[in-house]
N, C-alpha and C positions, 0 to 999 in steps of 0.2 A: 816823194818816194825814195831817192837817193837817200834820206835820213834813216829807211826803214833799220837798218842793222843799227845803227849809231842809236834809234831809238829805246830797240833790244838792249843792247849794251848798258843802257844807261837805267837798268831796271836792276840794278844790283841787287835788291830782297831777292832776287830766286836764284842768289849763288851766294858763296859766301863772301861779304862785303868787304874782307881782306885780299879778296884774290880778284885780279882781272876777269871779266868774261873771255875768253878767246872761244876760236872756231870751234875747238871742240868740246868746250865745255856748254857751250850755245847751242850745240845739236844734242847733247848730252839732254839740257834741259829740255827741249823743245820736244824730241822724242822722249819721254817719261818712262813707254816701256809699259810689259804684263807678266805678270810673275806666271811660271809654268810647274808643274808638277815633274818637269823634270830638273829643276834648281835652276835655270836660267832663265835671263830676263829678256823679253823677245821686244824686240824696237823697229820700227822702220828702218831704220840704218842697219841692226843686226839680220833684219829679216832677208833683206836683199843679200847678204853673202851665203845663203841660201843656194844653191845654184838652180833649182825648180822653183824657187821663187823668181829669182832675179828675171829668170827666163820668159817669164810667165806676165808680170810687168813690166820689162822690155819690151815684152813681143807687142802687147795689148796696147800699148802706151806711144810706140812707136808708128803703130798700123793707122790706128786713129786718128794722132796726131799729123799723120799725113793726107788723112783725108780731103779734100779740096773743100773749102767752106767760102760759098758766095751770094752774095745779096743781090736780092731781086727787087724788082719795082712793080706794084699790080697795075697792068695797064688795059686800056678797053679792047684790046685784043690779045690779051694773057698777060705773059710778064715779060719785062728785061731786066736783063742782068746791070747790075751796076760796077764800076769801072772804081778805081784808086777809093776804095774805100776803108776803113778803120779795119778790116779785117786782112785786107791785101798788106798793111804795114799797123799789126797791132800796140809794138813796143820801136822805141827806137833803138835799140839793141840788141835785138832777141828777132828771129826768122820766125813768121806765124807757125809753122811746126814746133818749134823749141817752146814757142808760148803754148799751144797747146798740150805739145805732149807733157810739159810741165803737169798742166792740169788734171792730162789723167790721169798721169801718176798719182799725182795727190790723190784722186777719187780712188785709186786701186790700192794707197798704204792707206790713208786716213779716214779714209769714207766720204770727205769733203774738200772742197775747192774751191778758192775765194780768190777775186781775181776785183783790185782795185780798178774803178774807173776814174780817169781823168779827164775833167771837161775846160773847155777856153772858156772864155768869158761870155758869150751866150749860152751856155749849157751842153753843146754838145758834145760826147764823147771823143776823145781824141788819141788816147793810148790806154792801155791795157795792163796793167803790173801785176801779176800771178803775187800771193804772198805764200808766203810758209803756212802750211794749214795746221800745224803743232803751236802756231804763235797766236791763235785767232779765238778767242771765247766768244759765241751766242747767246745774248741773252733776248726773253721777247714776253713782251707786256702790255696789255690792253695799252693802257694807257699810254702809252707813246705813238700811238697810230696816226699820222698828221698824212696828206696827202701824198708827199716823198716817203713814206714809210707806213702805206697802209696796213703791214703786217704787224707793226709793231715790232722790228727784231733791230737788233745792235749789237757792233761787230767790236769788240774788244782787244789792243792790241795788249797780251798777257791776261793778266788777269786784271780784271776789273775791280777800279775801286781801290786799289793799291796805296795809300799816302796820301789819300783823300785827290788820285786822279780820275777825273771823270770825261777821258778824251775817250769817245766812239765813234763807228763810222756807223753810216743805216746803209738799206738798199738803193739808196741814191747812187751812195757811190762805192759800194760794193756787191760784186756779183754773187752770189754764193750759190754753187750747187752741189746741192747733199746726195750721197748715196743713199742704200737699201735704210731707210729709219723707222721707229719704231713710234714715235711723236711728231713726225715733220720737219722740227727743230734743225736737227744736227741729223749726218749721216753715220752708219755702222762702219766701223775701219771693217774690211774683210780680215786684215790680221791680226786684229784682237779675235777675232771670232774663230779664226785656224790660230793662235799663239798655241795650241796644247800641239801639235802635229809640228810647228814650224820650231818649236822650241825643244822637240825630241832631235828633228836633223840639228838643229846648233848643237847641243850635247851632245851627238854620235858624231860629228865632226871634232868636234874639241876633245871625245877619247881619243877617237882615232890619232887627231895629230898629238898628242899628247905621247899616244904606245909607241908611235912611228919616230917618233923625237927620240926616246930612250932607246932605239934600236931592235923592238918588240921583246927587251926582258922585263918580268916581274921585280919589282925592286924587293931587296929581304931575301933571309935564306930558311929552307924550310929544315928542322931539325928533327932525328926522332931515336930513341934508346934504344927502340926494336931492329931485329934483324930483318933489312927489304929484301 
């Protein structure tokens, strides 16, 4: 998982193959953006400087992500709680809140949430790596359904098929969970679906700062023959 950026990076067809990826030309790509009818292009990134946005998923993305989430054991007199488990320390980096709230972020810009699993060498789950859900294509076909992968779906880092590369991950070892969908497949970003409303405040914000920059005068002079 440390490779994941260096892996991005190294996918140069989705920038121009003269120019370095950097940071922000990486979230550039990542976020693509939705054209709006009022001329600007509304992105995750652009959505949150929103101030009713940001608020809105701060608020929902922080509360949750502090929720206590703990595992239990069924036992013949109800259940116990289980003690140092994968969710007490899900990344080695990252505080189960940060890992979470990660997540719903994701679920509240993009609609989805895709959280690698890492297993040792008997198979069991051991860490947890949230990815960028702007880097992640689903695809899903009968035909792939093997017992690690009953659904048949596959997790694509870019886009798939690129240079004749056919690296995927399945639901083995990717958790994926979709928001409001219309197929199962993939979830709805909520702000594709508000871009026409969220892309009107980016545009009254950017008059505004725009009038307030020139000192609220109309540039040009108005002329006229007649007596005012």
């Amino acid at each position: 998982m440390p490779r994941l950026w260096q892996q991005l990076a190294e996918r140069r067809q989705i920038n121009d193959p003269a120019k370095p990826l950097t940071d922000e030309s990486l979230i550039s790509v990542l976020n693509a953006g939705w054209s709006t009818d009022a001329g600007v292009t509304v992105t995750p990134e652009t959505a949150l400087r929103v101030t009713a946005v940001y608020r809105a998923v701060s608020l929902l993305a922080g509360v949750l992500g502090a929720l206590p989430l703990h595992a239990y054991r069924r036992t013949d007199t109800g259940r116990q709680r289980l003690d140092n488990t994968l969710l007490d320390v899900p990344h080695p980096d990252k505080t189960p809140m940060e890992v979470w709230e990660y997540v719903f972020m994701s679920l509240l810009t993009h609609g989805n949430a895709y959280v690698r699993k890492l297993r040792d060498g008997v198979g069991r789950i051991v860490q947890l790596w949230p990815l960028h859900p702007g880097a992640i294509k689903v695809k899903q076909d009968d035909g792939w359904r093997t017992a690690d992968n009953p659904v048949g779906k596959r997790f694509y880092l870019g886009e798939p098929g690129n240079n004749g590369d056919t690296t995927y991950w399945t639901p083995y070892e990717v958790m994926h969970v979709p928001g409001m969908s219309y197929n199962g497949l993939y979830g709805l970003s909520p702000l594709q679906q508000a871009r026409q409303a969220i892309g009107l405040g980016v545009a009254a914000q950017q008059f505004g700062s725009r009038m307030f920059d020139r000192g609220g005068l109309i540039p040009g002079v108005l002329q006229t023959d007649m007596q005012l």
